[in-house]
C-alpha positions as a Markdown table, in Angstrom:
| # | Residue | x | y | z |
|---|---|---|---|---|
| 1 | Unk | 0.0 | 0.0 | 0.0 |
| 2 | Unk | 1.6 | 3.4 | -1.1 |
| 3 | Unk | 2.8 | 5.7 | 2.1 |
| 4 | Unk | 0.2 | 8.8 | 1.2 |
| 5 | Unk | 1.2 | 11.6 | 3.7 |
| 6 | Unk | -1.3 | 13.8 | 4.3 |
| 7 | Unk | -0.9 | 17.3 | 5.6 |
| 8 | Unk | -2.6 | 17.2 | 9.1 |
| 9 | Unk | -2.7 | 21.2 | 10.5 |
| 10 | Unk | -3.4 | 22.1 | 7.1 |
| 11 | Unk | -6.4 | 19.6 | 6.8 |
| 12 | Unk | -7.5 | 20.7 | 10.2 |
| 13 | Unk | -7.4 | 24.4 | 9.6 |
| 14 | Unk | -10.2 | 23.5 | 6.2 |
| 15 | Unk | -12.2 | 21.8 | 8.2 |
| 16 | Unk | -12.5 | 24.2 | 10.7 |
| 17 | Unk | -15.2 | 26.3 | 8.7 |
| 18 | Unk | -17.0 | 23.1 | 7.6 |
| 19 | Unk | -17.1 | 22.4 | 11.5 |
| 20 | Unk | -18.4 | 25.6 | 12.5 |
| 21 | Unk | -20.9 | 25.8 | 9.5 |
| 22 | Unk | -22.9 | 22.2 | 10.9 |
| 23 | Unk | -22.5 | 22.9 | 14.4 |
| 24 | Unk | -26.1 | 23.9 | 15.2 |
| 25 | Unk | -27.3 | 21.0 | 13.6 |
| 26 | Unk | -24.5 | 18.7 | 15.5 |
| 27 | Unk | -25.5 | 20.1 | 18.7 |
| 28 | Unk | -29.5 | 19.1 | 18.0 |
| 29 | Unk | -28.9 | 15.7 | 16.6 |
| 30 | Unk | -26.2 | 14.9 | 19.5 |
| 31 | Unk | -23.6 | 13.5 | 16.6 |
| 32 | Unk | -21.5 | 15.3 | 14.0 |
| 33 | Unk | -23.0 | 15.4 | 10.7 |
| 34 | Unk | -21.4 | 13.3 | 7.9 |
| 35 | Unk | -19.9 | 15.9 | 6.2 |
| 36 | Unk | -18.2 | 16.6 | 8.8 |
| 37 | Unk | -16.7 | 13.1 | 10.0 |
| 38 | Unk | -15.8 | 12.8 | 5.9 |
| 39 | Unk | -13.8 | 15.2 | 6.6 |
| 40 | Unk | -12.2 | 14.5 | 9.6 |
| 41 | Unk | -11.2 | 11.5 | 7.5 |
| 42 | Unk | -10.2 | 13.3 | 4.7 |
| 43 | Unk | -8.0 | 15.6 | 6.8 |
| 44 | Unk | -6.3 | 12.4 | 8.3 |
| 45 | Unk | -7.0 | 12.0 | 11.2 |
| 46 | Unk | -7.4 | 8.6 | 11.4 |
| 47 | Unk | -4.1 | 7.8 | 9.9 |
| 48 | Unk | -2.5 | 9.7 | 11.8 |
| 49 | Unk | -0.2 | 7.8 | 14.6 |
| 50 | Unk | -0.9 | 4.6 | 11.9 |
| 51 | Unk | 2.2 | 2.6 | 11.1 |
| 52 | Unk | 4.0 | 3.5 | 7.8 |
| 53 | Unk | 3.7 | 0.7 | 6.6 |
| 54 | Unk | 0.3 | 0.3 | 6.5 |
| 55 | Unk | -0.1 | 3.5 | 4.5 |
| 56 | Unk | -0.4 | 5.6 | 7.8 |
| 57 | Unk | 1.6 | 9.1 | 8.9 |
| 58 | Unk | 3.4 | 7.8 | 11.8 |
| 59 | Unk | 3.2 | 11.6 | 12.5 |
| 60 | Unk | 4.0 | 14.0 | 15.2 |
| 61 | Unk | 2.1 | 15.1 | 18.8 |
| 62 | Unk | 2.9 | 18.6 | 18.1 |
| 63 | Unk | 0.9 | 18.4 | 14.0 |
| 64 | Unk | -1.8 | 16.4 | 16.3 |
| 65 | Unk | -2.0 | 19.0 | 18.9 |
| 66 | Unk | -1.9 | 21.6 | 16.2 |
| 67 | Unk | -4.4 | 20.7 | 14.2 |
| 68 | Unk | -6.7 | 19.7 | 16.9 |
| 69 | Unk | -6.8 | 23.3 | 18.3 |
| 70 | Unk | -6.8 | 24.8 | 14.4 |
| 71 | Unk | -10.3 | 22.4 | 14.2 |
| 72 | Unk | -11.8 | 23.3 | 17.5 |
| 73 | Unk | -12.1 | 26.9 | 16.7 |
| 74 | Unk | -15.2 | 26.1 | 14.5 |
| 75 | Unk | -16.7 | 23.5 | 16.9 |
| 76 | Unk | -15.2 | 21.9 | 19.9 |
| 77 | Unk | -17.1 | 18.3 | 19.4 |
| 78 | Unk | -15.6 | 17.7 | 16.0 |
| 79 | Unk | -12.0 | 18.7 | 17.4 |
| 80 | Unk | -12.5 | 15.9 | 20.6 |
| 81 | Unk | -14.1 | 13.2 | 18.0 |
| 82 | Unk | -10.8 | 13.9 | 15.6 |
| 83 | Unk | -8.1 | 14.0 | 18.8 |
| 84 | Unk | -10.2 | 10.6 | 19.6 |
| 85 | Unk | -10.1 | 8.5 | 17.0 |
| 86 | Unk | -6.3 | 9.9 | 15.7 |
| 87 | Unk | -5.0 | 8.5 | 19.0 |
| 88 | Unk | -7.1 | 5.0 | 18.9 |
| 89 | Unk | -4.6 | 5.0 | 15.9 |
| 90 | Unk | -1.7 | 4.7 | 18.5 |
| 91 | Unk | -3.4 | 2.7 | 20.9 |
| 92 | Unk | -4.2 | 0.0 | 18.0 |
| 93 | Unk | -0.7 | -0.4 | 17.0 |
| 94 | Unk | -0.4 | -2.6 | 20.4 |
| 95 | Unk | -2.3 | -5.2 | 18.6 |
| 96 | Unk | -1.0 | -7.8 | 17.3 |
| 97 | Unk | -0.2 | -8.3 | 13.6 |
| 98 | Unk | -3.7 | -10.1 | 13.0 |
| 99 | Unk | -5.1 | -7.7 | 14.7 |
| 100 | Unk | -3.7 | -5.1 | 12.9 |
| 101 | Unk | -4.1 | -6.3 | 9.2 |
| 102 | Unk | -7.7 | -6.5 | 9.8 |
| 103 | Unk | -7.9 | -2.9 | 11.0 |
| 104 | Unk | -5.1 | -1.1 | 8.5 |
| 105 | Unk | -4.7 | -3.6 | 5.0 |
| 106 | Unk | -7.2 | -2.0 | 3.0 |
| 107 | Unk | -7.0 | 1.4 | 4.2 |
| 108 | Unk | -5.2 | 2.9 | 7.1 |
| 109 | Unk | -8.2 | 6.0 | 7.1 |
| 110 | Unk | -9.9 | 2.9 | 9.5 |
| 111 | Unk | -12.5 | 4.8 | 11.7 |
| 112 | Unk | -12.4 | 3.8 | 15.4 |
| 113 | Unk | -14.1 | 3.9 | 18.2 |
| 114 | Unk | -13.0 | 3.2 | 22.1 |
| 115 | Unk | -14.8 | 1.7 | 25.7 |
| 116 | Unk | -11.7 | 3.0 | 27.6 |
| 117 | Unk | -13.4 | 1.9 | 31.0 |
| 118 | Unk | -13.1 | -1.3 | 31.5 |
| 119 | Unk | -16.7 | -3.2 | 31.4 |
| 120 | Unk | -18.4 | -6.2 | 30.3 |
| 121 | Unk | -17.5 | -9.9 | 30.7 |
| 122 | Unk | -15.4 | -12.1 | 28.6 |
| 123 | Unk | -15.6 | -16.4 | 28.7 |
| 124 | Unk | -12.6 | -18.1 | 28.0 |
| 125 | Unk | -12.8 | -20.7 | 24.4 |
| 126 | Unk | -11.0 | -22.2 | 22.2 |
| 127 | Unk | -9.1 | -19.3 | 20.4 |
| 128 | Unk | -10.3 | -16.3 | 22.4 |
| 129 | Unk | -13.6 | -15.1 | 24.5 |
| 130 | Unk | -16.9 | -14.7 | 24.2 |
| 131 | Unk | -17.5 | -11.5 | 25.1 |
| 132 | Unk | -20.9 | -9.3 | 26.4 |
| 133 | Unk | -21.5 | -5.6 | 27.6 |
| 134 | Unk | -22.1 | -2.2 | 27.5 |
| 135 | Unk | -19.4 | 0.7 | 27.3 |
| 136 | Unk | -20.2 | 3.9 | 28.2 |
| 137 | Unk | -19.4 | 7.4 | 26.6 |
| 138 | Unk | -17.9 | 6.2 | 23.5 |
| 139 | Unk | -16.8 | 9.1 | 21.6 |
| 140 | Unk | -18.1 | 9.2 | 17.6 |
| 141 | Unk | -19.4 | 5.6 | 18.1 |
| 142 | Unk | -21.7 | 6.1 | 15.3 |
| 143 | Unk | -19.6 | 6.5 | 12.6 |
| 144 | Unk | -17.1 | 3.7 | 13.6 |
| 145 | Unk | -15.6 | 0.8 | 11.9 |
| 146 | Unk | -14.2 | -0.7 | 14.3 |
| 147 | Unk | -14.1 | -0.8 | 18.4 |
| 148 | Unk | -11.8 | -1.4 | 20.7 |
| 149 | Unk | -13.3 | -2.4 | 24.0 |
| 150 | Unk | -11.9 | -2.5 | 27.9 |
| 151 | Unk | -12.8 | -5.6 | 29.5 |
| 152 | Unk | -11.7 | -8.1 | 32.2 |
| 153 | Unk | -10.8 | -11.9 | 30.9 |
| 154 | Unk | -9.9 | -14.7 | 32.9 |
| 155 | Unk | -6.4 | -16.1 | 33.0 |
| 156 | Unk | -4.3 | -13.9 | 35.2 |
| 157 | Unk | -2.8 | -14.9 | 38.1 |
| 158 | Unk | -4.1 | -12.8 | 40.4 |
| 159 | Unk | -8.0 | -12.9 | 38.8 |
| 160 | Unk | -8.9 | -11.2 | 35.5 |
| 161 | Unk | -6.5 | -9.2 | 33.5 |
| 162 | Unk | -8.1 | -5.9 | 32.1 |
| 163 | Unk | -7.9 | -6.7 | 27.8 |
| 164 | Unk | -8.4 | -4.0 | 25.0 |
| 165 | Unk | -10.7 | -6.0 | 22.4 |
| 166 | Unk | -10.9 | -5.0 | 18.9 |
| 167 | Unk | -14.8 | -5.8 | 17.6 |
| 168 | Unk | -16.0 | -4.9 | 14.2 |
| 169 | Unk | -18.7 | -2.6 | 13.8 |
| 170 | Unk | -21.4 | -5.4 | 13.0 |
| 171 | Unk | -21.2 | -7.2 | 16.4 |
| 172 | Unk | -21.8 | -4.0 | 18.3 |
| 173 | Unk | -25.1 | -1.7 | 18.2 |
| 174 | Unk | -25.2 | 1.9 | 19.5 |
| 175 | Unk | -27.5 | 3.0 | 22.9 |
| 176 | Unk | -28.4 | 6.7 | 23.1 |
| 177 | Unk | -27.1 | 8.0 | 26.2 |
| 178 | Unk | -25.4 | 11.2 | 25.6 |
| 179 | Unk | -27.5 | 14.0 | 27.0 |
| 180 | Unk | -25.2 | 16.6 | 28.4 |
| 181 | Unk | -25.3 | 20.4 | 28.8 |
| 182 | Unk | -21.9 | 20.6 | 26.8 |
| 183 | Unk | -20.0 | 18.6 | 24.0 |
| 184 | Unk | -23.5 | 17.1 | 22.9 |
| 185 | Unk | -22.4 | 16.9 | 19.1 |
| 186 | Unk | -19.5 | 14.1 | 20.4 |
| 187 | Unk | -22.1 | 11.7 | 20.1 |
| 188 | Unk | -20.4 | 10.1 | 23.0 |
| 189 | Unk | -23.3 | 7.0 | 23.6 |
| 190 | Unk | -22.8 | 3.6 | 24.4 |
| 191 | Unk | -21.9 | 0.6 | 22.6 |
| 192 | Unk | -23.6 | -2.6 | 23.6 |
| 193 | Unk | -22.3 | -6.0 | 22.4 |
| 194 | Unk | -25.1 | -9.1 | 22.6 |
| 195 | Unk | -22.3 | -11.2 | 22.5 |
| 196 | Unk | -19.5 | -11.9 | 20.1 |
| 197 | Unk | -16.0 | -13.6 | 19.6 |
| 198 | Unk | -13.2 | -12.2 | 19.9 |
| 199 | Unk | -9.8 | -13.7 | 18.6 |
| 200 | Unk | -6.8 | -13.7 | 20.9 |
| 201 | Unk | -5.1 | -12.3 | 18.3 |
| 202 | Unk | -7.1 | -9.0 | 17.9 |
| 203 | Unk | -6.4 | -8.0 | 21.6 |
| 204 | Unk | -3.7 | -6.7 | 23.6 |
| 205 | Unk | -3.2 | -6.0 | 27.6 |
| 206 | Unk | -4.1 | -2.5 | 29.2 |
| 207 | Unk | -0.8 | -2.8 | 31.1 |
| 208 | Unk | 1.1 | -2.8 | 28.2 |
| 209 | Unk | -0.7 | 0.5 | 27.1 |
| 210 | Unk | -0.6 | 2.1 | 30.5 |
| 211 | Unk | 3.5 | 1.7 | 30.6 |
| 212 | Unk | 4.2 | 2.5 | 27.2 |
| 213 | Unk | 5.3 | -1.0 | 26.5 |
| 214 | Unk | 4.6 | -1.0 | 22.4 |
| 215 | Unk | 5.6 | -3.7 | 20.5 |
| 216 | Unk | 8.9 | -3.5 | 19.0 |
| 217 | Unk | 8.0 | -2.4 | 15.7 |
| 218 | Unk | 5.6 | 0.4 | 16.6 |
| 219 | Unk | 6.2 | 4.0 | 15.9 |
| 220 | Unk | 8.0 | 5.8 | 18.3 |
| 221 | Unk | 4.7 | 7.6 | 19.4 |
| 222 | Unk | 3.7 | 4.7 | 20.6 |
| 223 | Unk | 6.3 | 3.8 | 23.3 |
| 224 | Unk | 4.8 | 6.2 | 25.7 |
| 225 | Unk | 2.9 | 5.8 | 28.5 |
| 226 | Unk | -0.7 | 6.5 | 28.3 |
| 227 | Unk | -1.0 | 9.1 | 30.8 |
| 228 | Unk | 2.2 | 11.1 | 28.8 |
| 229 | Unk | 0.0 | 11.7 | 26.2 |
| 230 | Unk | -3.6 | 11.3 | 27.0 |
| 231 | Unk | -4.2 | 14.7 | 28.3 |
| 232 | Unk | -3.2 | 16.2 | 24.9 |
| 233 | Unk | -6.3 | 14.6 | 23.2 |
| 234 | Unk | -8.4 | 16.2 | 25.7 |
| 235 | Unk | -6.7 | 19.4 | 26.2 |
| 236 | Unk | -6.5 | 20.1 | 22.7 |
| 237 | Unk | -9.9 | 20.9 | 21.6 |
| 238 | Unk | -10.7 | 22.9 | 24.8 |
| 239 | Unk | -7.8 | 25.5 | 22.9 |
| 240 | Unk | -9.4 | 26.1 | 19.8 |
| 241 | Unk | -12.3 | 26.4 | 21.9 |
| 242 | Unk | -11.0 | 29.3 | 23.8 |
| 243 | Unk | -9.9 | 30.7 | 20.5 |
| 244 | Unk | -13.3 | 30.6 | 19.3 |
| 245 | Unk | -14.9 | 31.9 | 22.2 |
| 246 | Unk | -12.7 | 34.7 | 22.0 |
| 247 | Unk | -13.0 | 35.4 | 18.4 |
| 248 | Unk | -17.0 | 35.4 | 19.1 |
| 249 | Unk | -16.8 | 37.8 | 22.1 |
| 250 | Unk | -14.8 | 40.2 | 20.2 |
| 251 | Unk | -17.1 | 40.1 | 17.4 |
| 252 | Unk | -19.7 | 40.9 | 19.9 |
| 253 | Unk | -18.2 | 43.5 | 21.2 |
| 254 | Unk | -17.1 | 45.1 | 17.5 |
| 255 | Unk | -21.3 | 45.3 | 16.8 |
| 256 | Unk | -22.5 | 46.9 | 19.7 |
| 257 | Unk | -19.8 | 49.5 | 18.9 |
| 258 | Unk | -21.2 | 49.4 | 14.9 |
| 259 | Unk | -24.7 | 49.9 | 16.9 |
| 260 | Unk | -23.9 | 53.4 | 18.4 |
| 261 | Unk | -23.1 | 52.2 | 21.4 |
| 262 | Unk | -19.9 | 53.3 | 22.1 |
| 263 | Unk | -20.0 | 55.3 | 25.1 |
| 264 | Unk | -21.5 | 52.7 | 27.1 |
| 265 | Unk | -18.7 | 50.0 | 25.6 |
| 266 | Unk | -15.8 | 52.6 | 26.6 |
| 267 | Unk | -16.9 | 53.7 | 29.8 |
| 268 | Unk | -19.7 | 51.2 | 31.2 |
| 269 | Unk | -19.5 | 47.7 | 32.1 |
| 270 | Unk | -18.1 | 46.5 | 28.7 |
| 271 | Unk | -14.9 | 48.3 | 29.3 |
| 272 | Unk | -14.7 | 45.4 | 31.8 |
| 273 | Unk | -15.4 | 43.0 | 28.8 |
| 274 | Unk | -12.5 | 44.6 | 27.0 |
| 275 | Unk | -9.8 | 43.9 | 30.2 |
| 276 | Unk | -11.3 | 40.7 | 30.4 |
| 277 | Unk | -11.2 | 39.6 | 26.4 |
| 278 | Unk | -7.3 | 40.9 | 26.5 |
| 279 | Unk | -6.4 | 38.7 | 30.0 |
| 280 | Unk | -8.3 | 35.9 | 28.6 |
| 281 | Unk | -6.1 | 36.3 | 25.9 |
| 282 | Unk | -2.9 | 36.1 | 27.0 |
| 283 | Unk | -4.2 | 32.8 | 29.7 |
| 284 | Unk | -4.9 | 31.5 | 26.5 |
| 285 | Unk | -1.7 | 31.7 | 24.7 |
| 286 | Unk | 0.2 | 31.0 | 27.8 |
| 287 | Unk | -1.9 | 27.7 | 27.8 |
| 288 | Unk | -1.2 | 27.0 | 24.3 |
| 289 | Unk | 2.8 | 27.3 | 25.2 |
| 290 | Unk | 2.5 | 24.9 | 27.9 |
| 291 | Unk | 0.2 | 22.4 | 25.4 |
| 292 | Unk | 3.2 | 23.1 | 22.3 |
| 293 | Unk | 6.1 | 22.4 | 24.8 |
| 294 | Unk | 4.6 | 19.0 | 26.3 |
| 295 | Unk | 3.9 | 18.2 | 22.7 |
| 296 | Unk | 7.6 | 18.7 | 21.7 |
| 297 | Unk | 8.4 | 16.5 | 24.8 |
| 298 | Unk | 6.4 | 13.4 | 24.1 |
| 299 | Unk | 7.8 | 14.0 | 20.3 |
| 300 | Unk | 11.4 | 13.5 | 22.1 |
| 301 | Unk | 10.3 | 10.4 | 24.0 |
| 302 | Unk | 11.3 | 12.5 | 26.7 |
| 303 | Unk | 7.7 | 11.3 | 28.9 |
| 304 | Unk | 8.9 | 8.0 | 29.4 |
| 305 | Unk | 10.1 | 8.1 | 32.6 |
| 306 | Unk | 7.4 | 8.5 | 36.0 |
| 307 | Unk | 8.1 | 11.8 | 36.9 |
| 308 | Unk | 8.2 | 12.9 | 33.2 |
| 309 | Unk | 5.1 | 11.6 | 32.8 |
| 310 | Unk | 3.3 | 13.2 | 35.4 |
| 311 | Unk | 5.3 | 16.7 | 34.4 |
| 312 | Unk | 3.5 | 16.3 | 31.2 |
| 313 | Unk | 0.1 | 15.1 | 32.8 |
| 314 | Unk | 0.2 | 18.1 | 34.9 |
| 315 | Unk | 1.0 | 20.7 | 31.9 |
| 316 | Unk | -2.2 | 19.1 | 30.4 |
| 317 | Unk | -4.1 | 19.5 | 33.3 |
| 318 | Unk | -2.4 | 23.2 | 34.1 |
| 319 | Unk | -3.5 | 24.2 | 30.4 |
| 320 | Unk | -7.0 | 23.0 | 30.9 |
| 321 | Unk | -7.5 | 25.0 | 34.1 |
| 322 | Unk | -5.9 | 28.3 | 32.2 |
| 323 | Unk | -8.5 | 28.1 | 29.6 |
| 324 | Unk | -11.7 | 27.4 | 30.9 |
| 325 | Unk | -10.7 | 30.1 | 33.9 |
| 326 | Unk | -10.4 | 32.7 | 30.9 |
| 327 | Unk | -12.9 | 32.1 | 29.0 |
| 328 | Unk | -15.3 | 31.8 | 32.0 |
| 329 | Unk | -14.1 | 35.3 | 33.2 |
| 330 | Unk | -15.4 | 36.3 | 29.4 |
| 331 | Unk | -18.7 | 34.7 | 29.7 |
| 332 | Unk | -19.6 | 36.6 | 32.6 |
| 333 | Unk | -19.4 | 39.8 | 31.5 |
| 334 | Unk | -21.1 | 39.7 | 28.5 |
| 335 | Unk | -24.6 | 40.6 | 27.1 |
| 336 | Unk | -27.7 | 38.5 | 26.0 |
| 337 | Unk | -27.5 | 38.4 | 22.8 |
| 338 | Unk | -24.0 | 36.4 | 23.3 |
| 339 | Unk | -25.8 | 33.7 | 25.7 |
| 340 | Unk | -28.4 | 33.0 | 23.0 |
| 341 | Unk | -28.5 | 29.7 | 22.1 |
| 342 | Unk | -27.8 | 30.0 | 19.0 |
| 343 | Unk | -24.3 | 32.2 | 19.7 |
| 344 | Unk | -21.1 | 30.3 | 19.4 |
| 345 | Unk | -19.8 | 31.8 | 22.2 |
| 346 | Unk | -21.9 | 29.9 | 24.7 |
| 347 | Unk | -21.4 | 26.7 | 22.5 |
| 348 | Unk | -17.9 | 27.6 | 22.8 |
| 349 | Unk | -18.1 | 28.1 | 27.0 |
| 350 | Unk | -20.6 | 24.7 | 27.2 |
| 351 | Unk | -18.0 | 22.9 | 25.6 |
| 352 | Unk | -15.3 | 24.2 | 27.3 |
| 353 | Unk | -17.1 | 23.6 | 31.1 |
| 354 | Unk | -17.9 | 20.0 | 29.8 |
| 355 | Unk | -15.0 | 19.5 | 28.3 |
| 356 | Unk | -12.5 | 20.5 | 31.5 |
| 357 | Unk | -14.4 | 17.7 | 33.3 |
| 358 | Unk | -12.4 | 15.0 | 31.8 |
| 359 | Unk | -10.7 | 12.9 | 34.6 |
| 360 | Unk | -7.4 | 13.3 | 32.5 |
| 361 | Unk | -7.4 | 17.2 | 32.8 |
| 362 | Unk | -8.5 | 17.5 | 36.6 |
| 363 | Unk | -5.6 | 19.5 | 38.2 |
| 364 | Unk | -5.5 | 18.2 | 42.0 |
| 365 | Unk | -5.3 | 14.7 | 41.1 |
| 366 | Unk | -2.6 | 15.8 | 38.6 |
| 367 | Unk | -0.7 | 18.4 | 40.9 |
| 368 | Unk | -0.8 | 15.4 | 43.9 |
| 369 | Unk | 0.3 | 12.3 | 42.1 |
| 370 | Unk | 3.6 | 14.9 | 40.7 |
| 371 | Unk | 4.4 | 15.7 | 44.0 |
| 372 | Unk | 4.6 | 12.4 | 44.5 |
| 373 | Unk | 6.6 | 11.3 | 41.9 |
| 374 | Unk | 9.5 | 14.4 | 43.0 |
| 375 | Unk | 9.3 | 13.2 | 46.7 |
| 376 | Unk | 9.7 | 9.4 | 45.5 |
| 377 | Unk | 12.8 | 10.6 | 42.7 |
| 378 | Unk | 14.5 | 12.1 | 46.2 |
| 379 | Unk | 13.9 | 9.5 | 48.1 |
| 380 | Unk | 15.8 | 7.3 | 45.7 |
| 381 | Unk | 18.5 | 9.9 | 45.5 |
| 382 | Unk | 19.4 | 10.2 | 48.8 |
């Protein structure tokens, strides 16, 4: 299969207006629309972190990062379902070579899916499991080709070890249980499976993922630990976010000056708008320096070590809590017409609030378990 690289920031930026254009209708149907997964596809997401030599990018965090925050300015769901199913990319490159031929030999633009909390229930046979359950808050599960699935399967020494289980898309339906104030258009529902088989061969152990244990031939992307990278995917689209947000409020703010209302901008409460747009601005930028530079890190394999990785998990973490402060601080202080429902800008803040709940982007967890990793490092030291 011919190596077609595919210019990721580039495709993300065109996308961007696409995004922004089908929001609204994203947002009432709880799903992207198809134009705009097609091009999340098209853009290359998908092949992203894929192996070369299945026709995939083997590309960088710091394109993915990039790109992610480029696409997020038109709509924040589209930006989390492309950061999603870009890193399933790396995480499927632990299977094994079964595995991965029947996710990557025909086309390496394979759409996936992921039940990252472990569920279910898996029966040892002959060749594999059979395997039942529900997985909750599966990010674009709609669109999906493929899934891989968290579960427990008998066999390890010390009761069930915790298996990612790649399913194909006709052994698994979809339940609709998305119904959140914010990132509604993720279409983040749950995938049931009745029951299926699943090969040995088209599975591979969380532990392995968790350390950064890849197989030997994987892309250097993917010999990191989870937690060194994970809060990029999530972090990412809460940028562009911001960006948008404060793109909308300054649009705002530019009409009600076109209006004739520009005594009241200057010297009443929108003059506090103004302060607020610039702070949130430079939060915002700050945030994305702290995103860029634990990008470049993971690039360098430098995330490999434990108190690397929680550096890194905290910068996420620290980058989150910048934004949504900021763009909170925005909200606030502007008028009506910006809460509307139909105003990006309260899209943009909805997002953002629902967004920052991710477990990966929660700050005290992160600051505590680094502060744990320097005291151990001294310990060792002295």
């Amino acid at each position: 299969m011919p190596d077609v690289k595919k210019d990721l920031v580039a495709g993300g930026r065109r996308l961007a207006q696409v995004a922004a254009e089908h929001a609204m209708k994203a947002e009432t149907d709880r799903r992207l629309t198809p134009e705009v997964v097609n091009g999340i596809v098209e853009a290359g997401f998908p092949r992203h972190f894929v192996p070369s030599r299945w026709g995939g990018t083997e590309g960088s965090f710091v394109e993915y990062g990039s790109a992610v925050a480029d696409l997020a300015e038109g709509d924040a769901s589209a930006a989390w379902v492309a950061a999603v199913v870009a890193s399933l990319g790396r995480m499927a490159g632990y299977l094994p070579e079964a595995g991965q031929r029947a996710l990557w030999q025909r086309t390496p633009d394979t759409f996936l899916a992921c039940g990252l909390v472990a569920s279910g229930t898996a029966a040892e046979v002959e060749g594999g499991w059979r395997v039942k359950g529900t997985w909750r808050y599966v990010s674009g599960v709609h669109f999906s080709d493929w899934a891989l699935v968290a579960c427990p399967v008998p066999g390890g020494t010390d009761g069930p070890d915790v298996r990612f289980l790649l399913i194909p898309r006709d052994s698994y339906t979809v339940e609709n249980s998305w119904f959140t104030v914010g990132m509604r258009a993720t279409g983040s529902d749950s995938l049931r499976v009745e029951e299926t088989f699943v090969p040995r061969e088209f599975s591979f152990p969380r532990s392995a993922l968790l350390s950064g244990t890849a197989p030997a031939d994987a892309p250097a992307t993917s010999a990191l630990p989870l937690r060194a990278v994970s809060g990029l995917t999530f972090a990412g689209p809460l940028l562009g976010a911001a960006r948008g947000a404060l793109r909308a409020a300054g649009e705002d703010l530019a009409r009600r000056r076109a209006g004739g209302r520009a005594h009241r901008v200057l010297h009443g409460h929108d003059a506090g708008l103004e302060i607020a747009i610039a702070r949130a601005a430079a939060r915002t930028e700050a945030a994305a320096g702290l995103l860029t530079r634990a990008a470049t890190e993971a690039d360098g394999e430098a995330g490999a070590g434990g108190t690397a990785t929680a550096r890194l998990a905290l910068q996420y973490a620290a980058g989150a809590e910048l934004l949504t402060e900021a763009i909170d601080a925005v909200f606030r202080l502007t008028g009506t017409s910006s809460h509307d429902q139909g105003a990006p800008l309260q899209r943009f803040w909805r997002d953002m609030s629902t967004a920052a709940g991710h477990a990966v982007l929660r700050i005290e967890p992160a600051a505590r378990d680094y502060i744990n990793t320097l005291n151990k490092a001294q310990e060792e030291q002295s």
